[in-house]
N, CA, C and O atoms as a CHARMM CRD file, in Angstrom:
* protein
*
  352
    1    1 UNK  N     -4.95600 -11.79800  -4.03800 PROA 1      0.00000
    2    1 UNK  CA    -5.85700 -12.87200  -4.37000 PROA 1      0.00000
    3    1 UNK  C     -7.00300 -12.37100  -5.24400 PROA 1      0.00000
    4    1 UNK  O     -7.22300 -12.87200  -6.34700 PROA 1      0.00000
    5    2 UNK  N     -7.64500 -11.49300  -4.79500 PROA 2      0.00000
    6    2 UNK  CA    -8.86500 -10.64400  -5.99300 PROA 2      0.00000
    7    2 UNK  C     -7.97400 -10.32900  -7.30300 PROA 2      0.00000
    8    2 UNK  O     -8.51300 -10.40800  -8.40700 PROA 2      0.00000
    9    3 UNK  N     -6.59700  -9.96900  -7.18700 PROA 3      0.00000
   10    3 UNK  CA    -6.55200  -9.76800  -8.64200 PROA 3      0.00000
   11    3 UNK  C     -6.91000 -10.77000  -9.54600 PROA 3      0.00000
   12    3 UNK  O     -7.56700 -10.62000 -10.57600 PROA 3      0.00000
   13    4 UNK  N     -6.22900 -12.25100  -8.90300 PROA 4      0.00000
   14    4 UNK  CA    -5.87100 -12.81700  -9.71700 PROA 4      0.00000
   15    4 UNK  C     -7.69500 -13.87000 -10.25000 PROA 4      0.00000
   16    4 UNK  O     -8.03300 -14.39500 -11.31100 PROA 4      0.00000
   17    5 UNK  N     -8.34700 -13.75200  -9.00300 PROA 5      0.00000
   18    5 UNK  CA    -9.85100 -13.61700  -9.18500 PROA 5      0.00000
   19    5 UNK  C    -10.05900 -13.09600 -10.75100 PROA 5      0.00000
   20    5 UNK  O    -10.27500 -13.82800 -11.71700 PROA 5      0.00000
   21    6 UNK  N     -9.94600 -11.71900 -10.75900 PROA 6      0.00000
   22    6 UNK  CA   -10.52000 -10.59100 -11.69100 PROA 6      0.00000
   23    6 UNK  C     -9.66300 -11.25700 -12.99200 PROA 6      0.00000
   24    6 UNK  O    -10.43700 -11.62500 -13.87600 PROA 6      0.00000
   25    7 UNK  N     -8.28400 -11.48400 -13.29200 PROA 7      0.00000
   26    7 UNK  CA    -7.65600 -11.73500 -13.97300 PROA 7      0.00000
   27    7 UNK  C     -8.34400 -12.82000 -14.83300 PROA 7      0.00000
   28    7 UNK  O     -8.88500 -12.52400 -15.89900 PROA 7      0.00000
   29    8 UNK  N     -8.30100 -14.53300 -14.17800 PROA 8      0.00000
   30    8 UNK  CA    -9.40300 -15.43600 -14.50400 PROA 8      0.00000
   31    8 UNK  C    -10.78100 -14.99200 -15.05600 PROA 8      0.00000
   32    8 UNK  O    -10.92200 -15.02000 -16.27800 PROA 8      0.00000
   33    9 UNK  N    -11.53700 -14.69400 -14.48400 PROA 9      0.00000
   34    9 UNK  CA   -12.85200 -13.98700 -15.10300 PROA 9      0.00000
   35    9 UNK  C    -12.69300 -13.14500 -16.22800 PROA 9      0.00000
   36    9 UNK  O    -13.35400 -13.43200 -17.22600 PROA 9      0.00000
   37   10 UNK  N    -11.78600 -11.95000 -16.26900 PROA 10     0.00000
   38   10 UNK  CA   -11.71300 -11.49200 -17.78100 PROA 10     0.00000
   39   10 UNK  C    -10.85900 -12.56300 -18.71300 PROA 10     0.00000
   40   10 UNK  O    -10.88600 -12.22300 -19.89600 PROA 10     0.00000
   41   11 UNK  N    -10.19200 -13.64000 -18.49400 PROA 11     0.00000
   42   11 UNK  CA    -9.54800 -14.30600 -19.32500 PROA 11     0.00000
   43   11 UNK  C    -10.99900 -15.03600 -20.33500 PROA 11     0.00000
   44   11 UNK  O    -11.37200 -15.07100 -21.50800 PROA 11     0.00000
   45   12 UNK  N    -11.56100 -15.67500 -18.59100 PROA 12     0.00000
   46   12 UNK  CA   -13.14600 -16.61800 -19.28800 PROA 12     0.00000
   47   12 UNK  C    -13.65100 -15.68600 -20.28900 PROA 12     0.00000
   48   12 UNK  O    -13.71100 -16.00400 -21.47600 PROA 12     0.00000
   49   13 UNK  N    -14.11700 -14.23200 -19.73200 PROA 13     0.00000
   50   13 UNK  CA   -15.36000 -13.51200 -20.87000 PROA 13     0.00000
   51   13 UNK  C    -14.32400 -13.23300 -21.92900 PROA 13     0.00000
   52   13 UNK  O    -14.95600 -12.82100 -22.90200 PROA 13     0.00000
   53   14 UNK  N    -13.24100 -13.25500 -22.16500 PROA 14     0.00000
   54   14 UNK  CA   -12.30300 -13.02700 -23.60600 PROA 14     0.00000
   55   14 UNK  C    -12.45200 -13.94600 -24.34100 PROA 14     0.00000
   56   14 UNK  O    -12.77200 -13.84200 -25.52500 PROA 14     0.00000
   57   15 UNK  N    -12.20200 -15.16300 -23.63800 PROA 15     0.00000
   58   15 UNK  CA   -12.31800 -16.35800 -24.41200 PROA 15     0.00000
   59   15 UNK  C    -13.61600 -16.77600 -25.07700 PROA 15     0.00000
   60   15 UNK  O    -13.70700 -17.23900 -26.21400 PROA 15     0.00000
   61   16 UNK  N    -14.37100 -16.60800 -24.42900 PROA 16     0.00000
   62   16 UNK  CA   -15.82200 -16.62800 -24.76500 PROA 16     0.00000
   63   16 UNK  C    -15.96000 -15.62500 -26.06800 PROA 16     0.00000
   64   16 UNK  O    -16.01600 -16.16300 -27.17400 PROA 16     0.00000
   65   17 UNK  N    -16.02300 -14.03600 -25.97000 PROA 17     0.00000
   66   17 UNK  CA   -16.15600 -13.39200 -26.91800 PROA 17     0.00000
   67   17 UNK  C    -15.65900 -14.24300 -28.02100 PROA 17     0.00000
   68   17 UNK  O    -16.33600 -14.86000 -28.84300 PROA 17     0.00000
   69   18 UNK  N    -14.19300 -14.17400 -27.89900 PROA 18     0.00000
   70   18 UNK  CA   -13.82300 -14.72600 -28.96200 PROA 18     0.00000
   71   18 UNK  C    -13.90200 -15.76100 -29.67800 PROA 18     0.00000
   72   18 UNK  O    -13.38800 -15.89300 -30.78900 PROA 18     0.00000
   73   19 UNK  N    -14.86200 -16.94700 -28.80800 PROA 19     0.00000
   74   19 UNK  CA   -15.21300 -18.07200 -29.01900 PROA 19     0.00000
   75   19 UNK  C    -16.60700 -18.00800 -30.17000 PROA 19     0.00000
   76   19 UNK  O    -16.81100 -18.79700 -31.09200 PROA 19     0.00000
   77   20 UNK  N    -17.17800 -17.19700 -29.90200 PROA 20     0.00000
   78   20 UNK  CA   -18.78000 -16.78200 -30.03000 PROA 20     0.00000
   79   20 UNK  C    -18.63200 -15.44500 -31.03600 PROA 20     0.00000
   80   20 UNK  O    -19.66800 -14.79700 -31.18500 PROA 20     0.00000
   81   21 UNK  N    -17.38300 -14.96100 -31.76700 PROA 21     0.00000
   82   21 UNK  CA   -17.50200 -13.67400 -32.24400 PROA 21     0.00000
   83   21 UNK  C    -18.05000 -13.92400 -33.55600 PROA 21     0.00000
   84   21 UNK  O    -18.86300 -13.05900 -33.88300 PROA 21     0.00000
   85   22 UNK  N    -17.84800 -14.90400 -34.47600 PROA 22     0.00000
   86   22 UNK  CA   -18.84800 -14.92800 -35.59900 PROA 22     0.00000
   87   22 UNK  C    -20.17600 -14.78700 -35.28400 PROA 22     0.00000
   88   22 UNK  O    -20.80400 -13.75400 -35.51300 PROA 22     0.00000
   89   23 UNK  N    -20.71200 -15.92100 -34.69200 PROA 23     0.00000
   90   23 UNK  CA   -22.21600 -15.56400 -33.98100 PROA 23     0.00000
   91   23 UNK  C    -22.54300 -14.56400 -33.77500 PROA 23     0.00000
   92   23 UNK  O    -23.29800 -14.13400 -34.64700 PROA 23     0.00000
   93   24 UNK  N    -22.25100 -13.59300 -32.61900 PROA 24     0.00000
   94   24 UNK  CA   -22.26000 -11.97000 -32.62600 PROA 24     0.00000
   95   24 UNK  C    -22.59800 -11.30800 -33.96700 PROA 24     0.00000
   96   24 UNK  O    -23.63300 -10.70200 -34.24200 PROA 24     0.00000
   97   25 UNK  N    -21.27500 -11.58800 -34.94400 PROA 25     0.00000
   98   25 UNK  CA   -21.05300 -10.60200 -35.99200 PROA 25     0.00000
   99   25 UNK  C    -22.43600 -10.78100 -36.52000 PROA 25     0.00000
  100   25 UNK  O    -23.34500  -9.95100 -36.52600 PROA 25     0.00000
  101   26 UNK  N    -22.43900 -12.32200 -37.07500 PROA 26     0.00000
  102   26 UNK  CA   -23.80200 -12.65900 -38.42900 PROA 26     0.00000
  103   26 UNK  C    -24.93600 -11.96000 -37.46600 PROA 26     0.00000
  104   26 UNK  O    -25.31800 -10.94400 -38.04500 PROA 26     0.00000
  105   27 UNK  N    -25.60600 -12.12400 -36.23000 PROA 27     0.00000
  106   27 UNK  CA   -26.53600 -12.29600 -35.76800 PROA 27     0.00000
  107   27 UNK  C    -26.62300 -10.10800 -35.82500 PROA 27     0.00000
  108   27 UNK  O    -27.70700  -9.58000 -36.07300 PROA 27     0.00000
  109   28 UNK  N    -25.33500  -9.21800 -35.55600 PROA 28     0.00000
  110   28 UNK  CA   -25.94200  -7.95400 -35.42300 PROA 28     0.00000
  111   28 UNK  C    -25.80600  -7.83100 -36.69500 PROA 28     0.00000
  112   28 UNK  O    -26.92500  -7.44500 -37.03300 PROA 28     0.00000
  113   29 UNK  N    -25.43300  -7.87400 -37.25100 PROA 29     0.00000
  114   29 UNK  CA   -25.04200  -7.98300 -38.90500 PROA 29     0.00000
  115   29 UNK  C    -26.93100  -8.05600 -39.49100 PROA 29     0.00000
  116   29 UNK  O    -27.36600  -7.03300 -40.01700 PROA 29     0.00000
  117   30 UNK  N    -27.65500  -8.98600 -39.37700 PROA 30     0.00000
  118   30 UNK  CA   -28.65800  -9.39100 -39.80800 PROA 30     0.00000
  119   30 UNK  C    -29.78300  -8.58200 -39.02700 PROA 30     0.00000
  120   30 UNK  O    -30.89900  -8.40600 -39.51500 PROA 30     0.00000
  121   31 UNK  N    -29.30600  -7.97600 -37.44900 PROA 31     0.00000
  122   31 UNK  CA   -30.44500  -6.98200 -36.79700 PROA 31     0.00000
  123   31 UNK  C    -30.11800  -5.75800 -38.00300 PROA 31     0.00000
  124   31 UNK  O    -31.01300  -5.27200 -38.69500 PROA 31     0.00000
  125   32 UNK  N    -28.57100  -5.34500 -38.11000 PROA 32     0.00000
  126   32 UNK  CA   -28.96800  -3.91800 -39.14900 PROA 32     0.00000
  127   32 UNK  C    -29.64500  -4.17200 -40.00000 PROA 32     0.00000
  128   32 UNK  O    -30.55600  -3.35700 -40.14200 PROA 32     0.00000
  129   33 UNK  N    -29.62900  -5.32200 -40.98200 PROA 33     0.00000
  130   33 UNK  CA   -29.88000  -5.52000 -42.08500 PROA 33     0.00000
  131   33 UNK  C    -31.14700  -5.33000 -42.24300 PROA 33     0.00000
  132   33 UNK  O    -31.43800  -4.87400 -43.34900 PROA 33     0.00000
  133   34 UNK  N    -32.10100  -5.53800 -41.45300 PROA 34     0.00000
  134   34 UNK  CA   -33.82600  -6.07800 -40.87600 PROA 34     0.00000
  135   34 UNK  C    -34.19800  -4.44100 -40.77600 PROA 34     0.00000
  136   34 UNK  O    -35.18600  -4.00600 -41.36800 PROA 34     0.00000
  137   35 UNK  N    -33.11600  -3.36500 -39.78600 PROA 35     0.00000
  138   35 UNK  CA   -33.89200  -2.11800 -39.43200 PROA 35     0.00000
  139   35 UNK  C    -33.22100  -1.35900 -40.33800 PROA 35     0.00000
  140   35 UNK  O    -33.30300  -0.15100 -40.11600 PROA 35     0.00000
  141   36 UNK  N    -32.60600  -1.66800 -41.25800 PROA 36     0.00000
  142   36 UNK  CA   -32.12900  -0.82600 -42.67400 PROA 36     0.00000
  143   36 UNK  C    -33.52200  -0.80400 -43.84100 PROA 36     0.00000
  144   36 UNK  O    -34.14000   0.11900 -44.37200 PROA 36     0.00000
  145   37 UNK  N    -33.62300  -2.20700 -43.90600 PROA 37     0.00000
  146   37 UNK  CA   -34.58700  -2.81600 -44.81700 PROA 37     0.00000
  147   37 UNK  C    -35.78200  -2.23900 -44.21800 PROA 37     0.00000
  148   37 UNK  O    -36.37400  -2.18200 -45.29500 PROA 37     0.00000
  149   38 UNK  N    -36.59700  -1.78000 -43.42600 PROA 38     0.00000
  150   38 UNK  CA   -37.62100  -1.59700 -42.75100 PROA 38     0.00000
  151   38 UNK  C    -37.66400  -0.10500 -42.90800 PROA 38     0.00000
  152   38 UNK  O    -38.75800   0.45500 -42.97800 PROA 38     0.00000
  153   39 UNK  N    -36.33700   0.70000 -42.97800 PROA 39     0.00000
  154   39 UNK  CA   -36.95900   1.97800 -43.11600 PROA 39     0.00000
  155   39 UNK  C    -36.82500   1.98000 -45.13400 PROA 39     0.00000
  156   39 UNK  O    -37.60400   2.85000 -45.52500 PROA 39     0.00000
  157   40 UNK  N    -36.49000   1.65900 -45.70700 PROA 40     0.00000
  158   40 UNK  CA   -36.55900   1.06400 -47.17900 PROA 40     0.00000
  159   40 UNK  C    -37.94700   1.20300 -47.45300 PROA 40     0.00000
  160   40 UNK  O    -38.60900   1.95600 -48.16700 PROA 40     0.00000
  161   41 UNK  N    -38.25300   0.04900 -46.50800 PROA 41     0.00000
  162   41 UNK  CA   -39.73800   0.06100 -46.86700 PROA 41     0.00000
  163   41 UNK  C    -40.56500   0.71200 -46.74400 PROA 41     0.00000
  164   41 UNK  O    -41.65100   0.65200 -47.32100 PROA 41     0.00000
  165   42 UNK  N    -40.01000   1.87600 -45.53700 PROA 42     0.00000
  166   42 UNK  CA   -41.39600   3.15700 -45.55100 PROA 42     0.00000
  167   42 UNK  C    -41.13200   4.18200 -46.60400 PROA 42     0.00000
  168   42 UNK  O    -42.04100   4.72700 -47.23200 PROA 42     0.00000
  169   43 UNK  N    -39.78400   4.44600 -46.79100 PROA 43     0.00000
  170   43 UNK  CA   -39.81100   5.02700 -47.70300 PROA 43     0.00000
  171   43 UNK  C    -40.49400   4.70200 -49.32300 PROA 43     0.00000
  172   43 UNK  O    -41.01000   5.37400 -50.21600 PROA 43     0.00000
  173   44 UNK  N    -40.24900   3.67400 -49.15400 PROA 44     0.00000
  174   44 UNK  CA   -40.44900   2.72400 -50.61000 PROA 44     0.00000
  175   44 UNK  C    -42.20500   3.28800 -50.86700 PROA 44     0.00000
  176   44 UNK  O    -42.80500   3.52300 -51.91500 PROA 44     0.00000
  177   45 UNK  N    -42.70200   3.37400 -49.26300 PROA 45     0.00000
  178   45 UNK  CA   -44.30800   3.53800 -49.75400 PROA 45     0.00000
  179   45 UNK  C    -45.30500   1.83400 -48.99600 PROA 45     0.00000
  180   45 UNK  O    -46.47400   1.44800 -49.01900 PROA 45     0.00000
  181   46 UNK  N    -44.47200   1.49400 -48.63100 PROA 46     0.00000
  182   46 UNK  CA   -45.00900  -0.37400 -48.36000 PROA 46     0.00000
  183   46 UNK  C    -44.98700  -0.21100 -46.65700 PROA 46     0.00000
  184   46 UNK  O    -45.14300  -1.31200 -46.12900 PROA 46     0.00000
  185   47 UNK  N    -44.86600   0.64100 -45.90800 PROA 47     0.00000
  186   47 UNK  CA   -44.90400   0.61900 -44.48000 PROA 47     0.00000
  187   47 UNK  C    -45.43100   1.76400 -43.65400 PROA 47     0.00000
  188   47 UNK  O    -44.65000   2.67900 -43.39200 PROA 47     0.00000
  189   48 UNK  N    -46.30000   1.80000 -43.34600 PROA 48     0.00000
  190   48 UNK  CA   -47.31000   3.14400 -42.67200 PROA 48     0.00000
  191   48 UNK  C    -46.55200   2.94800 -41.49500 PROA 48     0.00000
  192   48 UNK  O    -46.66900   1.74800 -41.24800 PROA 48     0.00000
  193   49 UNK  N    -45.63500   3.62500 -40.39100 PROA 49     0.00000
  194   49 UNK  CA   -45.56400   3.89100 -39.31800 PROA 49     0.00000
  195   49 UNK  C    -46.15700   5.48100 -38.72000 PROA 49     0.00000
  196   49 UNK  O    -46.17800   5.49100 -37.48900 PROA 49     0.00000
  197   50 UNK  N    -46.54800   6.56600 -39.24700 PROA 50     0.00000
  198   50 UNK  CA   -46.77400   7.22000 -39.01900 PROA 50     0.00000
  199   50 UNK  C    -47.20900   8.21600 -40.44000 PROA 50     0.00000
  200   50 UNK  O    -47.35800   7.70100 -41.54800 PROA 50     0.00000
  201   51 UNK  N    -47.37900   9.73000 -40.18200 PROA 51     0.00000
  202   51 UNK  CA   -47.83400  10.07500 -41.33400 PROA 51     0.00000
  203   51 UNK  C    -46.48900  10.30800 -42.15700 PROA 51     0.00000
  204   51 UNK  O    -45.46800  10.23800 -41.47200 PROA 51     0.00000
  205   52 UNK  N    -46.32500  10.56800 -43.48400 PROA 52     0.00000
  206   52 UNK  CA   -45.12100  10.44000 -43.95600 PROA 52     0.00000
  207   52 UNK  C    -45.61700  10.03500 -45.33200 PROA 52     0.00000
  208   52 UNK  O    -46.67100   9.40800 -45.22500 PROA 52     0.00000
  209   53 UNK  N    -45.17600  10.19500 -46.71700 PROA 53     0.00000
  210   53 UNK  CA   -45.47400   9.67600 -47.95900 PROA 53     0.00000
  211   53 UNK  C    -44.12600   8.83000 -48.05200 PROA 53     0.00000
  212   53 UNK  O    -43.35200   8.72000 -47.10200 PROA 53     0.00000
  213   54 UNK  N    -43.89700   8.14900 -49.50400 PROA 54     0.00000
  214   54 UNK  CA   -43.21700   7.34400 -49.85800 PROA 54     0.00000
  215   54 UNK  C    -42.09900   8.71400 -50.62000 PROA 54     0.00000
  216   54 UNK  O    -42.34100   9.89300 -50.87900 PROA 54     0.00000
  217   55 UNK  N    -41.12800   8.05600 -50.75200 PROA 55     0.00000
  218   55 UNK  CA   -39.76400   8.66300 -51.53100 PROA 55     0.00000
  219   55 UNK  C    -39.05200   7.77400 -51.97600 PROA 55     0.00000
  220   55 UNK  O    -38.43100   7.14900 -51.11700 PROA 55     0.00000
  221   56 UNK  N    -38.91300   7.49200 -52.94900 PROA 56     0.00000
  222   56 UNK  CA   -38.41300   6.60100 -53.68300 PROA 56     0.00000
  223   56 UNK  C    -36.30900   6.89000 -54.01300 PROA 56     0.00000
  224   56 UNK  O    -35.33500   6.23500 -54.38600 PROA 56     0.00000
  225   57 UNK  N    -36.62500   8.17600 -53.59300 PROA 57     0.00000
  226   57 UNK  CA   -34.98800   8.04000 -53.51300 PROA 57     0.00000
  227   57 UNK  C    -34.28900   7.89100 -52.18600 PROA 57     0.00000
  228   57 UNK  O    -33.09600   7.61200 -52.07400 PROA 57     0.00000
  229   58 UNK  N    -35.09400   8.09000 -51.23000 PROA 58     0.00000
  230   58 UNK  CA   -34.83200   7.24500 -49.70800 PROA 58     0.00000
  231   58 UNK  C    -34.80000   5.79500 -49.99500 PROA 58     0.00000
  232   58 UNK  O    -33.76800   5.12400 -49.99900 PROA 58     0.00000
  233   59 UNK  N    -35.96200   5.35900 -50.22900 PROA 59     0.00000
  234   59 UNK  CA   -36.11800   4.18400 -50.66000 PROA 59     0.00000
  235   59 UNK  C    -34.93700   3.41100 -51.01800 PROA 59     0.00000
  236   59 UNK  O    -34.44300   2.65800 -50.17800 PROA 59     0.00000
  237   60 UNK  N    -34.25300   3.56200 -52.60600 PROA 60     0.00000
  238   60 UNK  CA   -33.09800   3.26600 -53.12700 PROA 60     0.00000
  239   60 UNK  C    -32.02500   3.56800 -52.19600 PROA 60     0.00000
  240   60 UNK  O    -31.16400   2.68900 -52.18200 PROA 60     0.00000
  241   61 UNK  N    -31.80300   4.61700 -51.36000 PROA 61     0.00000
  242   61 UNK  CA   -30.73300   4.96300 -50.36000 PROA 61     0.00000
  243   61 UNK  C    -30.86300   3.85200 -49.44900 PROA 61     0.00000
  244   61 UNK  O    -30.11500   2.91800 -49.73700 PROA 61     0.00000
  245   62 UNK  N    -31.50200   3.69900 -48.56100 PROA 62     0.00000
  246   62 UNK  CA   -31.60400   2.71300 -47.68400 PROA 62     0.00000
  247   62 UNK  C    -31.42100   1.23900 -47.79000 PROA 62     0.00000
  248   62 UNK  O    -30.67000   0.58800 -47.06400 PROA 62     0.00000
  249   63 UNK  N    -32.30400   0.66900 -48.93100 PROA 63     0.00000
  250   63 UNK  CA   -32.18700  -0.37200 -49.36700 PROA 63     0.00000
  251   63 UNK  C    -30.33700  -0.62900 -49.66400 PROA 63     0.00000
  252   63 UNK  O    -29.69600  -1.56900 -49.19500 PROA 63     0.00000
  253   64 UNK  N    -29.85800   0.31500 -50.41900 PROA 64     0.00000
  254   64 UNK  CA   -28.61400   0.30400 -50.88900 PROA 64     0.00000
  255   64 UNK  C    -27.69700   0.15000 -49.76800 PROA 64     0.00000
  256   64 UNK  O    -26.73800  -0.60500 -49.92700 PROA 64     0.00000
  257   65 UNK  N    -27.86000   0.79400 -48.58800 PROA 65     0.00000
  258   65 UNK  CA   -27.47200   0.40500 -47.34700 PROA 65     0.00000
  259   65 UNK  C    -27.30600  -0.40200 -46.73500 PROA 65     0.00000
  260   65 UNK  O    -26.30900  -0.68400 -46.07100 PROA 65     0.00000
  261   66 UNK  N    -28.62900  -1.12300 -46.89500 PROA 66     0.00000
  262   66 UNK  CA   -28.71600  -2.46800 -46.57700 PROA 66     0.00000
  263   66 UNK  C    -28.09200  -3.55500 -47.36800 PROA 66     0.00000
  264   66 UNK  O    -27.74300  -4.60400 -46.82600 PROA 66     0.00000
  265   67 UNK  N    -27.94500  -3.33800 -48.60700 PROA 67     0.00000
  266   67 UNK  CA   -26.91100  -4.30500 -49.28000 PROA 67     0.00000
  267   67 UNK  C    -25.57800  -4.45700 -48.89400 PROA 67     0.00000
  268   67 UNK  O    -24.94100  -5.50900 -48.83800 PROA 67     0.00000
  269   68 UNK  N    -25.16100  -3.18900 -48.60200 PROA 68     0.00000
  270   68 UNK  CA   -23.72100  -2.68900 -47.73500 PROA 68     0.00000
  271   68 UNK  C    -23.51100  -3.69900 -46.48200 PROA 68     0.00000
  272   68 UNK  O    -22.50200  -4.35900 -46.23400 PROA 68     0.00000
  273   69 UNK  N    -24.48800  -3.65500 -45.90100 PROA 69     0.00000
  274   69 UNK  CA   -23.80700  -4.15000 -44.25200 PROA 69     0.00000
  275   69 UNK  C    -24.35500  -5.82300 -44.85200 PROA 69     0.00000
  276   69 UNK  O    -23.81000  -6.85000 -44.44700 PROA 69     0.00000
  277   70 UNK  N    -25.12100  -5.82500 -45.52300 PROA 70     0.00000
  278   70 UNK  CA   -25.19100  -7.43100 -45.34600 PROA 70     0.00000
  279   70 UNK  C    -24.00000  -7.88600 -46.22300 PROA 70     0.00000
  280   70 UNK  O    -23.75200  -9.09000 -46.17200 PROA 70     0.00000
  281   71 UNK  N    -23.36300  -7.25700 -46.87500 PROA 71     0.00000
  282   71 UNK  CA   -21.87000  -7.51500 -47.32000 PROA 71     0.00000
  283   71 UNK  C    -20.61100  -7.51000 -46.59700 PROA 71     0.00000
  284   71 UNK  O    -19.57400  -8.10900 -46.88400 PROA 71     0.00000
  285   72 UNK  N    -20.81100  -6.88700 -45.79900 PROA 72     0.00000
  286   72 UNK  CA   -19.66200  -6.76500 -44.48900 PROA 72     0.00000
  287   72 UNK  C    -19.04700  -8.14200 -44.22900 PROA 72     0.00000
  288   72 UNK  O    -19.70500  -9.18000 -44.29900 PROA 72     0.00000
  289   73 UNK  N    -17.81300  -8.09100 -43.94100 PROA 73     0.00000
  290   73 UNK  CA   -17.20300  -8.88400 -43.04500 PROA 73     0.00000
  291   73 UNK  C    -16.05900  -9.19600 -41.97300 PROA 73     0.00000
  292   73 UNK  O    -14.86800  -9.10900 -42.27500 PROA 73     0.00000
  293   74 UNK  N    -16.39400  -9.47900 -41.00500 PROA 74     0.00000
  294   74 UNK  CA   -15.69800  -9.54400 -39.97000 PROA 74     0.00000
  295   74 UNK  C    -13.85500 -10.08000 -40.50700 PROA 74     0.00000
  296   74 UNK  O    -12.86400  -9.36100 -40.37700 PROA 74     0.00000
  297   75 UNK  N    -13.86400 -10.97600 -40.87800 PROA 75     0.00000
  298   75 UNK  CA   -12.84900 -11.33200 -41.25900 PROA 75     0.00000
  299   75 UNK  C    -11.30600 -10.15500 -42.30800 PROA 75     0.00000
  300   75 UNK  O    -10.07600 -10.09400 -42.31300 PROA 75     0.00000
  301   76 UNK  N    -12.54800  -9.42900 -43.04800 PROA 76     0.00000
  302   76 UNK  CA   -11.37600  -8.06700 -43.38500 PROA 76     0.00000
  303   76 UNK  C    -11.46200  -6.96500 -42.47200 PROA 76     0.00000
  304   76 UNK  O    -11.80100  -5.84700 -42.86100 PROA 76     0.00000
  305   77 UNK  N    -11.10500  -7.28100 -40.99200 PROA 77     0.00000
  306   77 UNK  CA   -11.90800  -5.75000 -40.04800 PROA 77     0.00000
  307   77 UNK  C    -11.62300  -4.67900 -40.77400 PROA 77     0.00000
  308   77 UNK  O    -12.58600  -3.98400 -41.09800 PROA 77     0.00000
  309   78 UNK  N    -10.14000  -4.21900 -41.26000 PROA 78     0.00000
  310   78 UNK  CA    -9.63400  -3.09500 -41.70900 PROA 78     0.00000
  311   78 UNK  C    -10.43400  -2.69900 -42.76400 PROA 78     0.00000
  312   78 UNK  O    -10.69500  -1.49600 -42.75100 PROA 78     0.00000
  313   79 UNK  N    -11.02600  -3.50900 -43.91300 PROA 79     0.00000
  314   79 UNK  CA   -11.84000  -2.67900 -44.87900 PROA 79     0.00000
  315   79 UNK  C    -13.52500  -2.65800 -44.38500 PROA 79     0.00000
  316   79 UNK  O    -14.31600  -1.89300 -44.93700 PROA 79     0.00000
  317   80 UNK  N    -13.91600  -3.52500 -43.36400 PROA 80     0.00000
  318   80 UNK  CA   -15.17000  -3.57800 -43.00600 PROA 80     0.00000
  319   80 UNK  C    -15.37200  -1.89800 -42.24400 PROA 80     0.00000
  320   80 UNK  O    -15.95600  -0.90300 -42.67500 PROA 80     0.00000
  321   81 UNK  N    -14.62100  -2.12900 -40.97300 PROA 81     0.00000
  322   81 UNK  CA   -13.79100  -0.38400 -40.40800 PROA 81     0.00000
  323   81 UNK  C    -14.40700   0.52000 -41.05900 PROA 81     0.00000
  324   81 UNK  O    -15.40300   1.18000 -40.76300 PROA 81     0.00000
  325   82 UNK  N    -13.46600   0.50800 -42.37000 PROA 82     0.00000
  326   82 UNK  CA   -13.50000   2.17600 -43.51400 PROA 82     0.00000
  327   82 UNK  C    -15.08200   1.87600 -43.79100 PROA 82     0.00000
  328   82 UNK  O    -15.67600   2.88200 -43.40400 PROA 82     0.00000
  329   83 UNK  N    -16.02700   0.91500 -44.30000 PROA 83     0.00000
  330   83 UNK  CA   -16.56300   0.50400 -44.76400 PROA 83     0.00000
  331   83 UNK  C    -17.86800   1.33300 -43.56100 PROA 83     0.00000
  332   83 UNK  O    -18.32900   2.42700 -43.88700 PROA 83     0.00000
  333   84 UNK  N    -18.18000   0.87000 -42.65400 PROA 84     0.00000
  334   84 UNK  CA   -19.01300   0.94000 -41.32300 PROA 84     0.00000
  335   84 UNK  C    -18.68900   2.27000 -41.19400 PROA 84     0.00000
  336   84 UNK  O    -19.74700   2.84600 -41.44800 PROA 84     0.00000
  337   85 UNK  N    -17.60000   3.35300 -40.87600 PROA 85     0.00000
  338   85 UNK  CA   -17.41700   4.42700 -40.93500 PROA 85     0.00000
  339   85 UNK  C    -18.20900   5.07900 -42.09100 PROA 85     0.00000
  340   85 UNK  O    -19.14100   5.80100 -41.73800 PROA 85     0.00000
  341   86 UNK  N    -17.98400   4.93800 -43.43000 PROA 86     0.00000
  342   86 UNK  CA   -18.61500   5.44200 -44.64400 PROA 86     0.00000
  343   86 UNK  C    -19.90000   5.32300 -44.65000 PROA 86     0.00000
  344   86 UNK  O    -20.67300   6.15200 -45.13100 PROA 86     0.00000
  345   87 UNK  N    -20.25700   4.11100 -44.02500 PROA 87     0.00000
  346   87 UNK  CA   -21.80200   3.99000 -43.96300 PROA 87     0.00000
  347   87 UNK  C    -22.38200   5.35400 -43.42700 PROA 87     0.00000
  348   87 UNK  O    -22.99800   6.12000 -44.16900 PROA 87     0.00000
  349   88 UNK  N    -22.14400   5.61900 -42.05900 PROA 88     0.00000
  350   88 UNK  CA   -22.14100   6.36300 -40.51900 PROA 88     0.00000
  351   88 UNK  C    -22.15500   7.33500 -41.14500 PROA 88     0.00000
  352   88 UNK  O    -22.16200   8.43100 -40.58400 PROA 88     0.00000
């Protein structure tokens, strides 16, 4: 009887994921995008978090990063995959 408990319940949270997986994607998709863009900006010279000067070729690195994942998409996993790996 518990299996079939346990069975039901992971069917619900599957269904769900999968119900809700665009949402997920756009929504972490747009957290990288925000803490990509944010270190951009310290580098860039536009964000004091600590002591540190600006670098402008961080800057361009990061930002460029951030163009990357906000290009991503769920829908090609296999090239998003290679893609998210290369980032990493």
């Amino acid at each position: 009887m518990q299996l079939a408990k346990f069975e039901n319940q992971f069917e619900t949270m599957i269904r769900l994921l999968v119900k809700n997986k665009t949402q997920i994607w756009d929504e972490d998709r747009a957290a990288c995008h925000e803490f990509i863009s944010e270190i951009s900006e310290y580098f860039a010279g536009n964000r004091n978090w600590d002591k540190g000067g600006a670098d402008e070729s961080y800057a361009a690195w990061f930002k460029n990063v951030a163009e990357q994942i906000d290009a991503l998409d769920y829908k090609k996993s296999n090239k998003t995959g290679v893609k998210i790996q290369n980032l990493v």
